[in-house]
Each structure stands twice: as C-alpha cells, then as structure tokens.
N, C-alpha and C positions, 0 to 999 in steps of 0.2 A: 504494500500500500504506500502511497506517494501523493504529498499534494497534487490534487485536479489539474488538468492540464485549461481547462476553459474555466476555471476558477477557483484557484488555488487556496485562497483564505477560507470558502468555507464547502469545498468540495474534495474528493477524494479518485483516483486513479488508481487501478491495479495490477503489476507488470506480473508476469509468471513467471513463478521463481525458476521453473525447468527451463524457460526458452526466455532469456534475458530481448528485450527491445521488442516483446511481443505483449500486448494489453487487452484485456477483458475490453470485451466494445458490445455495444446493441446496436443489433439491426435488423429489421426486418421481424421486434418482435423478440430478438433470441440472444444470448451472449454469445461469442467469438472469444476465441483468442489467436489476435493476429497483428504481425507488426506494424509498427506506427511510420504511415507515411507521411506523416507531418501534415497533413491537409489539416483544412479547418473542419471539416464533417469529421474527420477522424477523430478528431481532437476535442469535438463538442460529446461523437458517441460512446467514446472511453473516460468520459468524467460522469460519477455519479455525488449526488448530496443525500447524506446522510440524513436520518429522521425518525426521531424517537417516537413512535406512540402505541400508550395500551401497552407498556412491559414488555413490545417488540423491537427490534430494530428492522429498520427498513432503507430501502436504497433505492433514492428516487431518479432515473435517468436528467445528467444536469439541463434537458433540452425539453423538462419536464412534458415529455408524457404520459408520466404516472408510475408508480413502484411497481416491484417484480411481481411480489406475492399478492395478485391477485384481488386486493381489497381494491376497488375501483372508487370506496367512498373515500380513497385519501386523495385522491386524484385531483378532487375538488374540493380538497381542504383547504379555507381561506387561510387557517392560522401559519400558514409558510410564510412570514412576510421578512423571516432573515435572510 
C-alpha cells in the first residue's frame, strides 16, 4: 500500500508485492493487476479512498463509482465530504 496516485493525502494505491510496478486497478467493474503506464485513466483506476462504516472497512474506487462490497446505499452517501 502506497499513497494514491490521483490523491495522495487522502487516498491509497496498491502495488503487488510479487510483481513490483504492477497495481491493483478497476475496470470494467473488476480488479486487475497490471503495470502502470502512467496514463491519467491508469492512475485515476488504481487509486482507491478508504471508508469506515458500520464496523467495516471499505474501498471506494477514487473516480467514485461506489465500493467493492456490494452495499450500493454507500454509493450515495452524502456524509463523504472529506
């Protein structure tokens, strides 16, 4: 884990520790893990912000279209204003 590449102060990045310059990314819906060609899409899809609620952690893609697990009501949760 590594400060976010599209926002580093309050997002997070995750490189693979087997395959060094290759990063957890979404697309299409799904994680990847694949190296980073320095694009801006690259670099927006392999940043996630972190997000506590209800005794979970969650990981919200930073290009916010909503957490992994499923709960679609945090999707539209206003209280994200950090």
């Amino acid at each position: 884990m590594r400060p976010g590449f599209a926002e580093p102060a309050k997002c997070v990045s995750f490189e693979l520790s087997n395959f060094p310059g290759h990063f957890l990314r979404h697309r299409d819906y799904a994680l990847w893990g694949t190296p980073s060609d320095g694009s801006p899409l690259f670099l927006a899809d392999a940043t996630f912000k972190p997000k506590g609620k209800g005794g979970k952690a969650l990981l919200r893609m930073a290009k916010g279209l909503g957490p992994f697990d499923g709960d679609s009501s945090s999707s539209s949760d206003s209280s994200d204003s950090d």
